[in-house]
Backbone atoms as SQL, in Angstrom:
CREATE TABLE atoms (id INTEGER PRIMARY KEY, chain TEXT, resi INTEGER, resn TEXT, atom TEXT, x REAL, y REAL, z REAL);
INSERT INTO atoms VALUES
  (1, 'A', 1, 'UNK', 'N', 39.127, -13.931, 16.645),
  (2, 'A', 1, 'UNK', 'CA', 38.053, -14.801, 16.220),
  (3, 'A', 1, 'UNK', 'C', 36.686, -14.224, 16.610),
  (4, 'A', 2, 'UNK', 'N', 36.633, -13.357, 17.656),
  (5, 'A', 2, 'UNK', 'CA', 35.083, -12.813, 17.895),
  (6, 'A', 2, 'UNK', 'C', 34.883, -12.055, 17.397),
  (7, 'A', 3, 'UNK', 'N', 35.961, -11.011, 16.929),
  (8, 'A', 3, 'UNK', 'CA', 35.481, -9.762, 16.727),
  (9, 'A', 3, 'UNK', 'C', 34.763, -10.138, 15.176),
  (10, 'A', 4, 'UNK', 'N', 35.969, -11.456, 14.722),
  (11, 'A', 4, 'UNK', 'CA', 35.323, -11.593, 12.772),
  (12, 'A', 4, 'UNK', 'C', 34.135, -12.341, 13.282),
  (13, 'A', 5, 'UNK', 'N', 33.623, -13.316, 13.876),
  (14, 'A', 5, 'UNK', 'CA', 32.292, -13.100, 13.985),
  (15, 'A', 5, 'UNK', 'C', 31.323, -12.506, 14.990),
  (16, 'A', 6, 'UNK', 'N', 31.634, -11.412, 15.107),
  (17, 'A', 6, 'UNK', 'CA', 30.533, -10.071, 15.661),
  (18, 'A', 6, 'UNK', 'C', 30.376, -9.425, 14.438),
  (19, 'A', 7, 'UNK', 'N', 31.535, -9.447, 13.475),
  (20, 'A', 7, 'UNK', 'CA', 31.303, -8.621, 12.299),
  (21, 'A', 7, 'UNK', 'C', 30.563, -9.496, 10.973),
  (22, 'A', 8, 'UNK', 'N', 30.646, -10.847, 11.112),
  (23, 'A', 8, 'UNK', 'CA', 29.851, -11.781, 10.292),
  (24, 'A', 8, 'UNK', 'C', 28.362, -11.641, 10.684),
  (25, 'A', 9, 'UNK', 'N', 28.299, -11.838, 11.961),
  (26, 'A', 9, 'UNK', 'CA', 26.495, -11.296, 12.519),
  (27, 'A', 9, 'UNK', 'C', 26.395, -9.984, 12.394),
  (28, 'A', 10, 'UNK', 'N', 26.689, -9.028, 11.970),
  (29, 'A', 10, 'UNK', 'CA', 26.761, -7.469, 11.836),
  (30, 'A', 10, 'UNK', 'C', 26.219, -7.824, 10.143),
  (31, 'A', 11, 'UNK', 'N', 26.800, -8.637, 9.470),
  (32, 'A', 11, 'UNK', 'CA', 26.748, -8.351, 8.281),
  (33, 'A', 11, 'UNK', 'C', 25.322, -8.786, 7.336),
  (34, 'A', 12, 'UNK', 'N', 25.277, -10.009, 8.649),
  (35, 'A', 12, 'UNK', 'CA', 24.055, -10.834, 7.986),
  (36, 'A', 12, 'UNK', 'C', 22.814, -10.053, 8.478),
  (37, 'A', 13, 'UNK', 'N', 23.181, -9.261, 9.891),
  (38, 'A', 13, 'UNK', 'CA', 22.344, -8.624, 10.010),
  (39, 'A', 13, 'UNK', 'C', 21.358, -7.432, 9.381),
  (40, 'A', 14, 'UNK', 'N', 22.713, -6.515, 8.857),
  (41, 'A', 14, 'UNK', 'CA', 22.589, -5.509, 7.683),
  (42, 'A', 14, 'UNK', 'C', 21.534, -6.157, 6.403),
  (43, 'A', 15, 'UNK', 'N', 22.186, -7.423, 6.064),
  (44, 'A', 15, 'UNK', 'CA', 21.865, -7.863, 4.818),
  (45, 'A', 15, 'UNK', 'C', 19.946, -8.145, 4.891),
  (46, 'A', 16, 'UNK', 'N', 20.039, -8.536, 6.274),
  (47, 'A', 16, 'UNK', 'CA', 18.173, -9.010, 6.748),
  (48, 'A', 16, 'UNK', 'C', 17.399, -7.818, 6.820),
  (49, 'A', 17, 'UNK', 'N', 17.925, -6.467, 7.214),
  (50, 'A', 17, 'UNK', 'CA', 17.307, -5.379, 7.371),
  (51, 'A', 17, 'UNK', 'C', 17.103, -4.687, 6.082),
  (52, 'A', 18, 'UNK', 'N', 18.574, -4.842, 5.237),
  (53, 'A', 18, 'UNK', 'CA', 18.282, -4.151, 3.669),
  (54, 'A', 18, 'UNK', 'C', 17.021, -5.206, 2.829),
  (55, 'A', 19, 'UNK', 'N', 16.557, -6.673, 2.948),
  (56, 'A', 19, 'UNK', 'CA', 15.920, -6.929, 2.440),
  (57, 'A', 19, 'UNK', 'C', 15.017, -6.459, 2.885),
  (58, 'A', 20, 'UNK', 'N', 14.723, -6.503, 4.169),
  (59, 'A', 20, 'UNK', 'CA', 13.417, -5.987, 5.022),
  (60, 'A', 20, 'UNK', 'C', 12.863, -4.328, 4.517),
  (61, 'A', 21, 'UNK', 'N', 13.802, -3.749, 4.051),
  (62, 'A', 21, 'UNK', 'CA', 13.480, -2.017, 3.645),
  (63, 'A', 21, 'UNK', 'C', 13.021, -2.158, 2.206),
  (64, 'A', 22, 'UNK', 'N', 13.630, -3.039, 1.730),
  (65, 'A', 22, 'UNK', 'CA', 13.477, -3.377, -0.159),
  (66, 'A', 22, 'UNK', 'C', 11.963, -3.653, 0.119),
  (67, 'A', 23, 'UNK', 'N', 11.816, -4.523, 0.972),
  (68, 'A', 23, 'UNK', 'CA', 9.759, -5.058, 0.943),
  (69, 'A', 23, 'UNK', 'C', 9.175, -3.611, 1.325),
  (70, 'A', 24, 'UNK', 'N', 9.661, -3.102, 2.108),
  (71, 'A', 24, 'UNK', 'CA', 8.702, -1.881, 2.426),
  (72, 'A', 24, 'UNK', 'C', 8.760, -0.721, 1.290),
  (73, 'A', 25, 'UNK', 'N', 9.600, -0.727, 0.262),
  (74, 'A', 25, 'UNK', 'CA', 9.923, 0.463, -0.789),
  (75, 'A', 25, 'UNK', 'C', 8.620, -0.523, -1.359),
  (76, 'A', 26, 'UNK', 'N', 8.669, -1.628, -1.443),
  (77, 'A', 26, 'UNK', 'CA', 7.640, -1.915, -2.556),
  (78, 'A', 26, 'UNK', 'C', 6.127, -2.008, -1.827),
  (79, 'A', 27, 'UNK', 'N', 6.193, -2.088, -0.598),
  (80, 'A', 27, 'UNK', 'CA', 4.751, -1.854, 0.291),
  (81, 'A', 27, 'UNK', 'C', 4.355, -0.151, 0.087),
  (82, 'A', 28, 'UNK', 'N', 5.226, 0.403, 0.078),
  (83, 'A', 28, 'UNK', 'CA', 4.919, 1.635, -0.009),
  (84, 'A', 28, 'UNK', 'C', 4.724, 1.779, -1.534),
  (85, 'A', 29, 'UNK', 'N', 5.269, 1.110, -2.855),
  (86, 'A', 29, 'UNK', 'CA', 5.045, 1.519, -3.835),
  (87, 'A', 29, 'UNK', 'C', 3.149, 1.057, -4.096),
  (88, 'A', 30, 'UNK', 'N', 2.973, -0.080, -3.829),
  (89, 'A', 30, 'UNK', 'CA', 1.641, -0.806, -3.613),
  (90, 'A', 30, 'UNK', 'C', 0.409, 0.455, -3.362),
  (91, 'A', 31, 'UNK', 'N', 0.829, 1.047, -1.960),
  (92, 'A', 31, 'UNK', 'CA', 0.012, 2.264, -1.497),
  (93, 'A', 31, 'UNK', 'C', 0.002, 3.244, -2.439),
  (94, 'A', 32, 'UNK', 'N', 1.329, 3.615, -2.631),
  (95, 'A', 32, 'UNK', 'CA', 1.220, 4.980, -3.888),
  (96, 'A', 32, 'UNK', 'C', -0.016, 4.657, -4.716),
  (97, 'A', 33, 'UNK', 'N', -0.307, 3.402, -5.582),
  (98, 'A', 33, 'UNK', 'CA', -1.195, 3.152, -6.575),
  (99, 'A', 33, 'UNK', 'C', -2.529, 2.302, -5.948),
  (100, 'A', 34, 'UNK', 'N', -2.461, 1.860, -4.369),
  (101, 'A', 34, 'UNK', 'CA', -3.908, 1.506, -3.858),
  (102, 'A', 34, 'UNK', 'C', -4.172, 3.517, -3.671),
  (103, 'A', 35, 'UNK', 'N', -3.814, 4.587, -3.762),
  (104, 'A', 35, 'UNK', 'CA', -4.303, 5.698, -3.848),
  (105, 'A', 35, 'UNK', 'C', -4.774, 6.216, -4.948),
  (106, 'A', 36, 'UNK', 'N', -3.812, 5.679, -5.519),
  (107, 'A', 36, 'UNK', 'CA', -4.477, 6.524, -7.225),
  (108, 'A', 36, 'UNK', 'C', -5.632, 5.596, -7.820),
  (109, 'A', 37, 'UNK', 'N', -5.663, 4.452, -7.084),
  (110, 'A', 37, 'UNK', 'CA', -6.913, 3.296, -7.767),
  (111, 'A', 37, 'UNK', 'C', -8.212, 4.103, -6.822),
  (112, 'A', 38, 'UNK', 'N', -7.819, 4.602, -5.450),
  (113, 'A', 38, 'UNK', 'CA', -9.171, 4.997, -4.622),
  (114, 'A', 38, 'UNK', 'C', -9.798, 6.200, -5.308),
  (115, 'A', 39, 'UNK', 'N', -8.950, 7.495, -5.520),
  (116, 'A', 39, 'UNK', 'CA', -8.935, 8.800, -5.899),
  (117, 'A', 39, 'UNK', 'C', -9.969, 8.506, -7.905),
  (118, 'A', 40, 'UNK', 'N', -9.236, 7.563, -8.287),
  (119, 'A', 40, 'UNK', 'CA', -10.275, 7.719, -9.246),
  (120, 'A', 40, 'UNK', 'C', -11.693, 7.571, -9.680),
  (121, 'A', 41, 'UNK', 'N', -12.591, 6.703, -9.209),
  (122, 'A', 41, 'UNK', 'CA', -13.613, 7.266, -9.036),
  (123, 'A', 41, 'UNK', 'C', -14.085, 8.202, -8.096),
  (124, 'A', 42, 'UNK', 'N', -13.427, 9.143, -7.422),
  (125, 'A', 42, 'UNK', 'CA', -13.929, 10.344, -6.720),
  (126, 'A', 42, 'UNK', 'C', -14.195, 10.909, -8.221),
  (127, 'A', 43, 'UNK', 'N', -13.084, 10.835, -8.867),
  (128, 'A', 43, 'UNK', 'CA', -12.786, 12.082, -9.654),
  (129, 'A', 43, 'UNK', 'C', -14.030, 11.544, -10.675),
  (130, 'A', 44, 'UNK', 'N', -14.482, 10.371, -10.925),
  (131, 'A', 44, 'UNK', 'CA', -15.365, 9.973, -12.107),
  (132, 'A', 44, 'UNK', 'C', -16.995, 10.597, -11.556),
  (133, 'A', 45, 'UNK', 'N', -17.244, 10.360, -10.164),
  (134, 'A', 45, 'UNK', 'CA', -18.081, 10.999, -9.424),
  (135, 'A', 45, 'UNK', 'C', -18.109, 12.743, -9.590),
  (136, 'A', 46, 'UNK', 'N', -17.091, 13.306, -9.207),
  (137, 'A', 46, 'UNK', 'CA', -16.894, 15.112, -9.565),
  (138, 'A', 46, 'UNK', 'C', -17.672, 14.861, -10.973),
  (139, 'A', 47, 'UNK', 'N', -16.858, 14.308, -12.180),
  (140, 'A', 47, 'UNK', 'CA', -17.563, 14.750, -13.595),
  (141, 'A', 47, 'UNK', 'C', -19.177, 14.407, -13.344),
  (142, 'A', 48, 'UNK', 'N', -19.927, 13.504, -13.324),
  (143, 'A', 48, 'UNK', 'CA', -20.984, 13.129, -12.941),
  (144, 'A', 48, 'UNK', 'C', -21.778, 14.072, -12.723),
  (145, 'A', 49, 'UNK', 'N', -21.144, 14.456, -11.292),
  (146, 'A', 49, 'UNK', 'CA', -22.226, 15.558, -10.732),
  (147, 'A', 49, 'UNK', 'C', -21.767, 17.347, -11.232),
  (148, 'A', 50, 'UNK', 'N', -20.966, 17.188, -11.646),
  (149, 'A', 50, 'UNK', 'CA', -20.708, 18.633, -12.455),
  (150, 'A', 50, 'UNK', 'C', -21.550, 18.405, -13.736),
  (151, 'A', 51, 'UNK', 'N', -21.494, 17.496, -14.169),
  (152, 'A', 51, 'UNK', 'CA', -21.996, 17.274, -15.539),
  (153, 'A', 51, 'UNK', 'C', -23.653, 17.160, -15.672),
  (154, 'A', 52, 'UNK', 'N', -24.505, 17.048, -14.331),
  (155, 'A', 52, 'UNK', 'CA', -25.608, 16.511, -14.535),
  (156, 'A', 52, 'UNK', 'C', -26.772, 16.961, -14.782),
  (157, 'A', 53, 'UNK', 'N', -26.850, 18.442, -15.082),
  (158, 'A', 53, 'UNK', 'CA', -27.826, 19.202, -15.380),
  (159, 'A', 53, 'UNK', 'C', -27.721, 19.150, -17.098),
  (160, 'A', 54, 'UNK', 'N', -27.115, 17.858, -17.807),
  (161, 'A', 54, 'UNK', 'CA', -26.703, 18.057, -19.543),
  (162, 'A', 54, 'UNK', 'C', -27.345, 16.572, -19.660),
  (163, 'A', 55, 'UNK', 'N', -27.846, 16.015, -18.813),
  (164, 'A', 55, 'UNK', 'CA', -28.529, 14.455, -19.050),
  (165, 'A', 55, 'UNK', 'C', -29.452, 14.219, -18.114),
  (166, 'A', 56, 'UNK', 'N', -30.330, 13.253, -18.012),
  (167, 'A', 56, 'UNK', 'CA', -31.580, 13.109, -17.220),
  (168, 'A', 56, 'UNK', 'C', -31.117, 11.886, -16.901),
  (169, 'A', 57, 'UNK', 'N', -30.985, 11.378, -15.489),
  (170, 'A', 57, 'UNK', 'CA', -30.088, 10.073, -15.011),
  (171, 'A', 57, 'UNK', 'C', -31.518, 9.108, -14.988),
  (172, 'A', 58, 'UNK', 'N', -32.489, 9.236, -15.372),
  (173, 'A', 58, 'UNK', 'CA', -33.769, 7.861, -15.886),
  (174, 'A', 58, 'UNK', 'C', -32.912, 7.724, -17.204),
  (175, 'A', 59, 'UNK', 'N', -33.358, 8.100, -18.001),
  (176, 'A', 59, 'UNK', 'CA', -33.127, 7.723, -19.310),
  (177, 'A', 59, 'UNK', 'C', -31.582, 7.375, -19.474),
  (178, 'A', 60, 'UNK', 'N', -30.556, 7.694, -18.909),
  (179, 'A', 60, 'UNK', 'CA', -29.818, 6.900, -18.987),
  (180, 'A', 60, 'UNK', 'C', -28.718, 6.044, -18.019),
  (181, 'A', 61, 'UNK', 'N', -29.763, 5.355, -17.789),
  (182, 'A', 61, 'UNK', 'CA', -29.919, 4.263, -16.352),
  (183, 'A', 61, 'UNK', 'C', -28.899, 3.446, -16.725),
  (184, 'A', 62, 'UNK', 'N', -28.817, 3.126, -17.804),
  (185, 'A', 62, 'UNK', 'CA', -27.906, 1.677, -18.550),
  (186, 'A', 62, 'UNK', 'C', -26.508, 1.775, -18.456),
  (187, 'A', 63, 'UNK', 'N', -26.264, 3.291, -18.954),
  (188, 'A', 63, 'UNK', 'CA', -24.573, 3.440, -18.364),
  (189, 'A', 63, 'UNK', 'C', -24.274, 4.388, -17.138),
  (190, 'A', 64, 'UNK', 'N', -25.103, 4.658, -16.212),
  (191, 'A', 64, 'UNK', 'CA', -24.855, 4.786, -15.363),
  (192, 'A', 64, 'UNK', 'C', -24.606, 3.518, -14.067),
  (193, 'A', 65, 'UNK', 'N', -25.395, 3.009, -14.201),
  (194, 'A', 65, 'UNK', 'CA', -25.573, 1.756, -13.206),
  (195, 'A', 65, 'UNK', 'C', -24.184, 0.783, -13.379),
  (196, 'A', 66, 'UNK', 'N', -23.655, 0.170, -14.506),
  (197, 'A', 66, 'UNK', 'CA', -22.380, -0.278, -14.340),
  (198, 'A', 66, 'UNK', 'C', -20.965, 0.726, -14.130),
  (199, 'A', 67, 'UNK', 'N', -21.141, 2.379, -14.445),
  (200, 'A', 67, 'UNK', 'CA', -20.053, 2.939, -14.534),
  (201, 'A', 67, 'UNK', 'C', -20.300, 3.088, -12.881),
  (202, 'A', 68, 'UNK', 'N', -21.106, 2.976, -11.628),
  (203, 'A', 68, 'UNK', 'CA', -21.181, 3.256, -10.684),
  (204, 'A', 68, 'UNK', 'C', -20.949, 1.723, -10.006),
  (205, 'A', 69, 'UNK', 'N', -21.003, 0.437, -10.658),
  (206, 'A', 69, 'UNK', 'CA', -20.086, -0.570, -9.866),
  (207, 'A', 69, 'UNK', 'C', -18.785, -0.785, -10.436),
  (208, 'A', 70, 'UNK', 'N', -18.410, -0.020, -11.176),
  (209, 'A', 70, 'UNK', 'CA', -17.042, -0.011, -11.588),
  (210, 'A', 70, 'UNK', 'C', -16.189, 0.457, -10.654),
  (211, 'A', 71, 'UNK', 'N', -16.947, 1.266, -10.350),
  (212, 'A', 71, 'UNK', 'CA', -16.595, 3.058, -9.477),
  (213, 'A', 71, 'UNK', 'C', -16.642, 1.775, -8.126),
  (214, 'A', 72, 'UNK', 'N', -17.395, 1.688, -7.506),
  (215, 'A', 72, 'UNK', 'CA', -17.970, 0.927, -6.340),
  (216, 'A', 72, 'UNK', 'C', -17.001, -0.201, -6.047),
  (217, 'A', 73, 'UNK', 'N', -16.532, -0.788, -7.045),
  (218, 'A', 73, 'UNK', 'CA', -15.564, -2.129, -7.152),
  (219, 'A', 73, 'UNK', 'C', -14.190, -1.094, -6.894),
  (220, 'A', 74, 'UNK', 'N', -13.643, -0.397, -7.452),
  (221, 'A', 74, 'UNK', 'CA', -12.108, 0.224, -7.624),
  (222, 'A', 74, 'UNK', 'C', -11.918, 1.033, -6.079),
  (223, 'A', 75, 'UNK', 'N', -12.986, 1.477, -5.502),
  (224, 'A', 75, 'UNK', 'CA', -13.261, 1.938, -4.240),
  (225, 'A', 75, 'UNK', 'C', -12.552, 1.183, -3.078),
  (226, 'A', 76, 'UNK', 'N', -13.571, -0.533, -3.490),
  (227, 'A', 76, 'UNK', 'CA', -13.152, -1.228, -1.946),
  (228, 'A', 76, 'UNK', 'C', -11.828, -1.951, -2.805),
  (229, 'A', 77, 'UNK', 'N', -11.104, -2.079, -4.199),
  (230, 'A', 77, 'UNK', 'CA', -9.926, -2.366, -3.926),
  (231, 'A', 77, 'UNK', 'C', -8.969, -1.447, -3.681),
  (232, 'A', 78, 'UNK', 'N', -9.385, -0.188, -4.079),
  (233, 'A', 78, 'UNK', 'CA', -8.815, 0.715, -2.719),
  (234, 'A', 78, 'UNK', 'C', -7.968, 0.927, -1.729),
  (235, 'A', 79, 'UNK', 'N', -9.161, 0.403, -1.455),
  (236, 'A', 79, 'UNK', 'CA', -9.440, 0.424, 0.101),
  (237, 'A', 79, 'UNK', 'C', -8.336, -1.149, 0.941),
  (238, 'A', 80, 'UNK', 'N', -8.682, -1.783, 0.135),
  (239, 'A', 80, 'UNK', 'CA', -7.754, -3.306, 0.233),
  (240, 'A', 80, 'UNK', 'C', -6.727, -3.129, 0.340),
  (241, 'A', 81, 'UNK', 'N', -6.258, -2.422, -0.864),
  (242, 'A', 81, 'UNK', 'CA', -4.341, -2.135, -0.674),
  (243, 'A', 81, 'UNK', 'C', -3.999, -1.155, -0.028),
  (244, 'A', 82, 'UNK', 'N', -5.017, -0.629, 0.407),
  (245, 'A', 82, 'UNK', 'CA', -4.272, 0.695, 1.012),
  (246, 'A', 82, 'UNK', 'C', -3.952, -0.187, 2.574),
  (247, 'A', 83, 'UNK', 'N', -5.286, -1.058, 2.977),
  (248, 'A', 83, 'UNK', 'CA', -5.088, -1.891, 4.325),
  (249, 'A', 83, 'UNK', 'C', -4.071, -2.389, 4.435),
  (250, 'A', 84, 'UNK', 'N', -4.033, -3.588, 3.100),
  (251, 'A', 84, 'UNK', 'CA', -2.689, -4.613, 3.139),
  (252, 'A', 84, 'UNK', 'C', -1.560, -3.803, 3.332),
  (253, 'A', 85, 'UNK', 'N', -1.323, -2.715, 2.701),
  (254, 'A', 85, 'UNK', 'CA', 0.009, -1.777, 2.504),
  (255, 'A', 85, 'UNK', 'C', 0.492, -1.217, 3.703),
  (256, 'A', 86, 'UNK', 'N', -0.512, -1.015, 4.571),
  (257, 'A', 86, 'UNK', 'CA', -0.104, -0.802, 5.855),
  (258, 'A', 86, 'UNK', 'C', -0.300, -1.610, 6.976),
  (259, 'A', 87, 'UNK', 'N', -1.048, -2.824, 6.510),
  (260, 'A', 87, 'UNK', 'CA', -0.070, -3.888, 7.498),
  (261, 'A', 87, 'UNK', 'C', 1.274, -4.512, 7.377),
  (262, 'A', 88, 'UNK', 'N', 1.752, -4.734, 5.990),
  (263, 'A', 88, 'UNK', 'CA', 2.896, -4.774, 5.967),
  (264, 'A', 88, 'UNK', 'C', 3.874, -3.739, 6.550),
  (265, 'A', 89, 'UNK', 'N', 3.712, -2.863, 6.005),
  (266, 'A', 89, 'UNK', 'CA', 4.799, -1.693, 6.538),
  (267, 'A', 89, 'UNK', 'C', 4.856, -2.293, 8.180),
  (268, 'A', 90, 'UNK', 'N', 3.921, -1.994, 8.850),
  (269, 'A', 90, 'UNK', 'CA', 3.984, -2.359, 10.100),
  (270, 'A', 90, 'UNK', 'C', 4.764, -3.539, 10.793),
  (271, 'A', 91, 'UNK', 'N', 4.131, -4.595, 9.858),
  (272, 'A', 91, 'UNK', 'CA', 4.848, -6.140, 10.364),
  (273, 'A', 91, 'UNK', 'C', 6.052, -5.602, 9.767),
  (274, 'A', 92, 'UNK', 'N', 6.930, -5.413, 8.564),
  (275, 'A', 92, 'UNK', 'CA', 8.064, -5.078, 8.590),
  (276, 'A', 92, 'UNK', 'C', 8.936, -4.226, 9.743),
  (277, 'A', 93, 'UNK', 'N', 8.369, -3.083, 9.660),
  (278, 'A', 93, 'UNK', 'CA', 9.056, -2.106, 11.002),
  (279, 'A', 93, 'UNK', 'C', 9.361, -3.332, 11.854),
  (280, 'A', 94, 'UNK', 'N', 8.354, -3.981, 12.289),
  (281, 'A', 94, 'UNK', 'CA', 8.040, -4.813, 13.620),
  (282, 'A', 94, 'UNK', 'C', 9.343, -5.710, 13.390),
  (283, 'A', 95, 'UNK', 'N', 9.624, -6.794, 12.571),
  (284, 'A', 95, 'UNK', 'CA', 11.230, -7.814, 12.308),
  (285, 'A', 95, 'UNK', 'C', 11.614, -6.922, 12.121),
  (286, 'A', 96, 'UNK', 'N', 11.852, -4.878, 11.396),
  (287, 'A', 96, 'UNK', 'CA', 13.120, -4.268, 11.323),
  (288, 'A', 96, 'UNK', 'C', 13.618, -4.639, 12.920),
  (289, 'A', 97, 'UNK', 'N', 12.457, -3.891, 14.078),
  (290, 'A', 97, 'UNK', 'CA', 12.961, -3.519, 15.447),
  (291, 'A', 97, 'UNK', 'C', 13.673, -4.897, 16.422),
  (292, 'A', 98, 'UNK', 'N', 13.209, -5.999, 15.771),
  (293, 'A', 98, 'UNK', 'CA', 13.328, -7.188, 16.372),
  (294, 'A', 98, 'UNK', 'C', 14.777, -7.718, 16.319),
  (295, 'A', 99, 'UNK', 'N', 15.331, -7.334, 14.673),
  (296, 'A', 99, 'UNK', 'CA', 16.270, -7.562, 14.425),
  (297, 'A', 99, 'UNK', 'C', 17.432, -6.662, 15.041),
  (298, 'A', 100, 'UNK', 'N', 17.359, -5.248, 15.343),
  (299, 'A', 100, 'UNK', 'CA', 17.438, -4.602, 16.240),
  (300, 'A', 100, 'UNK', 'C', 18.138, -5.037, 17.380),
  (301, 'A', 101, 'UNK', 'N', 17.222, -5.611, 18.687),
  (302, 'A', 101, 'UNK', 'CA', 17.265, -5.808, 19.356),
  (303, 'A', 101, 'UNK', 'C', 18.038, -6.999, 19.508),
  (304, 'A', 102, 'UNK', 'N', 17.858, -7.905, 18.486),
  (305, 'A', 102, 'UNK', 'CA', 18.490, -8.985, 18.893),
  (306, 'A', 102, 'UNK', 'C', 20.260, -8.919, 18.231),
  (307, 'A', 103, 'UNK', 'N', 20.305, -7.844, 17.554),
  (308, 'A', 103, 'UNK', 'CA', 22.175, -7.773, 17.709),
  (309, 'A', 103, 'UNK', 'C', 22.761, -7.088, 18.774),
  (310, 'A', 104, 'UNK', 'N', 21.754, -6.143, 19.775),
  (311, 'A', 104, 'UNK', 'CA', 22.211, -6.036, 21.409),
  (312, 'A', 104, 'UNK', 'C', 23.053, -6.909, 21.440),
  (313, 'A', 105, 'UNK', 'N', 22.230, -8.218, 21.779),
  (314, 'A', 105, 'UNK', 'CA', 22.418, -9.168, 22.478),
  (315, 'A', 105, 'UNK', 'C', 23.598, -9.469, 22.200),
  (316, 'A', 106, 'UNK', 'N', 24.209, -9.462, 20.423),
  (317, 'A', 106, 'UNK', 'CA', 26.194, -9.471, 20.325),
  (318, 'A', 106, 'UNK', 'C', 26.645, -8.980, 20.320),
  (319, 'A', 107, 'UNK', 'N', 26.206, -7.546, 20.647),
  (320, 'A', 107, 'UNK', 'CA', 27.847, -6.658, 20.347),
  (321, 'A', 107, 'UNK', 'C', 27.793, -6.373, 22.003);
């Protein structure tokens, strides 16, 4: 009778940790694309300033000024998911190790 439930808490345990890794594949998928959301206006910035001896940035003030809070906006969400993405990871690790510790306590 103990050993089938040491192996019932073994199982439920497994089962709490595989959900717990499933959130972090998708915390980590989150980051993959809070990177590629940061990296693109770098790259809209590179054309800009490679490009800027072919336009006079007075005269065309009008589409510069919103393509630079576009740029400015995609930056700090960014910057957001890249934060959130790694506080999760963290708080996850953190219930992985917890959970951890607390099947010590049965086997």
């Amino acid at each position: 009778m103990v050993k089938y439930m040491a192996s019932k808490v073994s199982s439920q345990m497994y089962n709490a940790i595989n959900l717990l890794l499933s959130e972090k594949r998708t915390s980590l998928a989150v980051l993959r694309t809070a990177i590629a959301v940061f990296t693109l206006p770098i790259s809209v910035f590179t054309v800009l300033i490679a490009t800027s001896r072919y336009y006079d940035v007075s005269t065309s003030l009008y589409f510069i000024i919103p393509l630079l809070c576009l740029c400015f906006s995609l930056v700090i969400l960014g910057v957001y998911l890249i934060v959130r993405s790694f506080k999760r990871i963290k708080d996850i690790d953190h219930k992985i190790q917890e959970i951890k510790n607390n099947e010590e306590c049965y086997v």
